[in-house]
C-alpha positions in Angstrom: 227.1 -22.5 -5.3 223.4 -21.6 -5.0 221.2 -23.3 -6.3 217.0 -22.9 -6.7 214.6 -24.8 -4.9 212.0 -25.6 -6.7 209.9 -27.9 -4.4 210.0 -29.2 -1.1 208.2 -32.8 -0.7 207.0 -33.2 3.1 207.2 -36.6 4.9 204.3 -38.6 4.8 205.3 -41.7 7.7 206.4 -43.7 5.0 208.9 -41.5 2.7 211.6 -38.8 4.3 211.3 -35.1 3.5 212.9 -33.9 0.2 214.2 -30.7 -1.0 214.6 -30.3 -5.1 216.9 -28.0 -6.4 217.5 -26.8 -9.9 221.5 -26.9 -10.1 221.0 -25.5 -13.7 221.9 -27.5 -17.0 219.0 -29.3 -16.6 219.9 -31.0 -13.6 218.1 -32.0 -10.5 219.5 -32.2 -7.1 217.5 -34.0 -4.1 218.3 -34.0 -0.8 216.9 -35.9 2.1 215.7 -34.2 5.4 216.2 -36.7 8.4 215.0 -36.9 12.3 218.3 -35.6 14.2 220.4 -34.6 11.4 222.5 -31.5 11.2 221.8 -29.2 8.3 222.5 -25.5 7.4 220.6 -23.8 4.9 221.5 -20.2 3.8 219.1 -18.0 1.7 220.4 -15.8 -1.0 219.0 -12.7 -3.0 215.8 -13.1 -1.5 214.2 -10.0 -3.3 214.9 -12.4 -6.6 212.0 -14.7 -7.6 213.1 -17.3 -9.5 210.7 -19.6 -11.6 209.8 -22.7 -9.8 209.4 -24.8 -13.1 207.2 -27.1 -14.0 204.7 -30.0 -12.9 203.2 -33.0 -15.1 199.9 -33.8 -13.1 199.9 -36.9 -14.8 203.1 -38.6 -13.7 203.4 -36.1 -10.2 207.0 -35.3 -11.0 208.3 -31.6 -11.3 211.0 -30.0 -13.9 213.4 -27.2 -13.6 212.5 -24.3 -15.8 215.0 -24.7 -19.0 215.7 -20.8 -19.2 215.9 -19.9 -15.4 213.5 -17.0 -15.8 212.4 -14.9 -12.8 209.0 -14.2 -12.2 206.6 -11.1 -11.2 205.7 -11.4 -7.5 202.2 -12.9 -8.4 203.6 -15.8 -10.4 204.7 -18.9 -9.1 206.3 -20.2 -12.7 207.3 -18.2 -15.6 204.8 -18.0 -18.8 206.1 -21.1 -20.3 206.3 -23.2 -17.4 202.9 -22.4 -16.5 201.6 -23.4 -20.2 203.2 -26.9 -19.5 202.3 -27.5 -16.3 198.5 -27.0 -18.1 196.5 -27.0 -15.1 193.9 -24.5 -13.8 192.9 -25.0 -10.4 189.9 -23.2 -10.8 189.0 -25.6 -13.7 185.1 -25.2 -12.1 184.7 -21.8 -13.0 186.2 -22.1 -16.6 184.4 -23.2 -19.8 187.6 -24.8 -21.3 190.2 -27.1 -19.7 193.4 -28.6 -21.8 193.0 -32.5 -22.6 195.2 -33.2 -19.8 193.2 -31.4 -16.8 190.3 -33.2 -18.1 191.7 -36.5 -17.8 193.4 -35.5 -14.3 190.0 -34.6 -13.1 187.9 -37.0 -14.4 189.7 -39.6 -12.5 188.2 -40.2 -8.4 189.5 -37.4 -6.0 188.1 -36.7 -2.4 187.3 -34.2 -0.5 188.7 -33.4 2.9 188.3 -30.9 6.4 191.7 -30.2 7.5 192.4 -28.2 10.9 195.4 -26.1 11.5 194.9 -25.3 14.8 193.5 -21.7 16.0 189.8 -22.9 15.0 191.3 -23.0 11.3 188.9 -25.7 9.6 189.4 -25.6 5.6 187.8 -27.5 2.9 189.3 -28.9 0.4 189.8 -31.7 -2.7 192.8 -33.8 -3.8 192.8 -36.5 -6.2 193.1 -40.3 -5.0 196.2 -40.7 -7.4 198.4 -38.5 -5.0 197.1 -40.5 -1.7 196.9 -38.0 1.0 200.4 -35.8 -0.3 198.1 -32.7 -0.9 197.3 -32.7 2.9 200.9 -32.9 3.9 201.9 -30.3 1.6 200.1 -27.6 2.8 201.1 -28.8 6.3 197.0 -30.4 7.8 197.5 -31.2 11.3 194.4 -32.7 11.6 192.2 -34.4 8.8 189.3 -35.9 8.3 187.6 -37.4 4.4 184.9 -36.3 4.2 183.6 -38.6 0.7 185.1 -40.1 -2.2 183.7 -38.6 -5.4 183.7 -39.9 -8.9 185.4 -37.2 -10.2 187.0 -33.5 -9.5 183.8 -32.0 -10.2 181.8 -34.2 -7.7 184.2 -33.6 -5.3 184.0 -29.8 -5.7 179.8 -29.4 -5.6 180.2 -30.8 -1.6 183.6 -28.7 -1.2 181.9 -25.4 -2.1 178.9 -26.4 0.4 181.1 -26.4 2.9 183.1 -23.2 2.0 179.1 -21.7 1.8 178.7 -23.4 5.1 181.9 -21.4 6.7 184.8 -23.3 6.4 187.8 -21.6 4.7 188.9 -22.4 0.9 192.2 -21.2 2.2 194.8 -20.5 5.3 197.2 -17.9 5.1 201.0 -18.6 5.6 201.0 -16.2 8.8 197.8 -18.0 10.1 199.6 -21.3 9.6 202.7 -19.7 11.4 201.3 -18.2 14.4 199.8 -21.8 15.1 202.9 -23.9 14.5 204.3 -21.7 16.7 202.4 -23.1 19.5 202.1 -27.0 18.6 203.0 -27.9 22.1 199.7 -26.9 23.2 197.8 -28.8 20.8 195.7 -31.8 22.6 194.5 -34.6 21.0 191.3 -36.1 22.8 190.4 -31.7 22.8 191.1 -31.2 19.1 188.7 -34.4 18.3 186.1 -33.1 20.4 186.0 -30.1 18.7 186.7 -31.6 15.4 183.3 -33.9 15.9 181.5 -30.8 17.4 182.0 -28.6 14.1 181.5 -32.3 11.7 178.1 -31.8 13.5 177.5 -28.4 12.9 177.8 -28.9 9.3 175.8 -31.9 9.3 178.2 -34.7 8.2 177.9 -38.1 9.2 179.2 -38.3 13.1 181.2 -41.4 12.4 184.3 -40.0 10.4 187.6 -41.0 11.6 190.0 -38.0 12.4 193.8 -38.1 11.8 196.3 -36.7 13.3 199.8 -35.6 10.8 201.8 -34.3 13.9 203.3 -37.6 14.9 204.3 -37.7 11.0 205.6 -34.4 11.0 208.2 -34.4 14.1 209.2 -37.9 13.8 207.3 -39.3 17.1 208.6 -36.9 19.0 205.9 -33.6 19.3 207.5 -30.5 20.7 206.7 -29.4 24.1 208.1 -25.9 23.8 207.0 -22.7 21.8 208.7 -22.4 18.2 210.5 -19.5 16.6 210.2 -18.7 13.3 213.5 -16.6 11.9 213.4 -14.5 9.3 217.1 -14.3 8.9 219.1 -15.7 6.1 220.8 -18.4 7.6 218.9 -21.8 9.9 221.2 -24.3 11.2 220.5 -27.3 13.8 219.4 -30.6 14.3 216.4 -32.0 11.9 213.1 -32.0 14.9 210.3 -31.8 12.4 209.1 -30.4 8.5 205.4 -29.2 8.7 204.4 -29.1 5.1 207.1 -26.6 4.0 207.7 -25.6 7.5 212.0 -26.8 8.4 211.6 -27.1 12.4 215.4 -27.7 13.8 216.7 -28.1 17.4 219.7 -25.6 18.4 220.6 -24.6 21.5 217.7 -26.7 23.4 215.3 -24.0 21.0 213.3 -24.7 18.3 213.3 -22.6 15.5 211.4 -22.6 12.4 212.0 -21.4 8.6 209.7 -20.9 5.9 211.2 -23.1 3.0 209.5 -21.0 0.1 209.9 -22.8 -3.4 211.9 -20.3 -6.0 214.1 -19.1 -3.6 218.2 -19.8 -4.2 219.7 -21.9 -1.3 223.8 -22.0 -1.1 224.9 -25.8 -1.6 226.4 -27.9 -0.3 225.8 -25.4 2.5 222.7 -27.5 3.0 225.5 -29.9 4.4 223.0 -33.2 4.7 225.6 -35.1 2.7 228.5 -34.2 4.9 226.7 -35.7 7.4 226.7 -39.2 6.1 223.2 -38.3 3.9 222.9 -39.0 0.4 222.2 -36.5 -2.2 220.5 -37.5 -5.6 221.6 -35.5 -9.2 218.9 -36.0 -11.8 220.0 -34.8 -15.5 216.9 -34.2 -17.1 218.0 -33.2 -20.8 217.1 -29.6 -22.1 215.3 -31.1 -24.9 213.7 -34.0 -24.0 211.7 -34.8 -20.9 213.0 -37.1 -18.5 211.3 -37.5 -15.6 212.4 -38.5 -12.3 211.6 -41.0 -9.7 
């Protein structure tokens, strides 16, 4: 039975990659991505855009949308949803806030270069609460902090200098794509050189440690051939790597990759982790009163 992915939450070296499904009836489905094991994941009515629910930025946790509305193109959530997620992102550029993005961002967040590869350097922010999940989510291979701020709006003031100063506010799905596709040429000792050398274009202190997600996000194991990404509906293989939302499996002695885009319905168990010897987590999270999961 299908069911609608609502969030996929990357491995960050210390927690496995999760996928989280709304089953319907309030109910939450999670299941873990593992180095090495077999899954199968099918993608249905893919012209459908289904609402990807809610998030409380307070406690990090996400809901399933209680009517299972679809969604306009532009939209990640449905009207309601979006009201109680509450969040704007560009709170910086807005002369009202709700109660709850004020407390969120008045609480330390930092601000961070991350490199995709393909001499994509973006700036960014994330708050300290969520440790360095922002990075992993939107699949950083490299990373540096840059400074710890008191607060969201600190943080952005040095964030927009460094947009003004030429690093990118954003990277493109397709530009993250073409990279990944060619991870086995990524080198370490060359990627820090050139990370230092553009730290010193823009002036930063020449002493900032750079990190590398890569070992994080294929399991100690980096892959020495090219990727392909499939746009079919079906991926199935061995578990090599998850890049953000980026599934990388093994089949064949190939690597191919699949987008795994929130709001879209997945056939399950067709995910088939469980049948595998991998446990699967329900969550019931009542329709009328908030339950949140762990």
């Amino acid at each position: 039975m299908p069911q609608i992915l609502i969030a996929v939450k990357p491995t960050t070296g210390t927690k496995d990659s999760t996928l989280v499904f709304d089953s319907g009836s309030g109910e939450l489905t999670i299941y873990e991505l593992r180095k090495g094991e077999p899954v199968t994941i099918s993608v249905r009515n893919k012209e459908k855009k289904h609402c990807q629910g809610w998030y409380d930025i307070a406690a990090h946790q996400n809901y399933p949308c209680e009517a299972g509305n679809l969604v306009d193109a532009k939209f990640d959530s449905c009207y309601v949803c979006r009201r109680k997620t509450d969040f704007n992102p560009g709170f910086y550029n807005s002369s009202t806030i709700s109660a709850k993005q004020s407390a969120y961002n008045a609480k330390p967040h930092s601000v961070y270069i991350a490199y995709f590869g393909n001499e994509l350097y973006k700036a960014g922010i994330q708050s300290d609460s969520r440790g360095l999940d922002r990075l992993f989510e939107q699949g950083a291979l490299y990373y540096s902090i840059i400074e710890r701020a008191k607060n969201a709006y600190e943080a952005h003031e040095l964030e927009a200098k460094l947009i003004a100063q030429g690093l990118r506010n954003s990277v493109t799905k397709k530009q993250k794509q073409d990279s990944y596709e060619t991870l086995y040429r990524l080198d370490d000792a060359e990627i820090e050189h050139a990370f230092r050398r553009k730290v010193h274009e823009l002036r930063l202190t020449d002493d900032l440690q750079i990190h590398t997600n890569l070992d994080i996000f294929f399991f100690d194991n980096r892959p020495t051939e090219p990727i392909t990404t499939i746009h079919t509906e079906t991926i199935s293989g061995k578990v090599r790597g998850i890049v953000g939302n980026y599934l990388v499996v093994e089949n064949g002695n190939r690597l191919f990759g699949l987008w795994l885009r929130p709001r879209n319905p997945l056939t399950s168990p067709a995910l088939l982790p469980w049948q595998y010897g991998h446990k699967h987590k329900h969550y019931v999270i009542p329709t009328k009163v908030s339950a949140a999961f762990a």
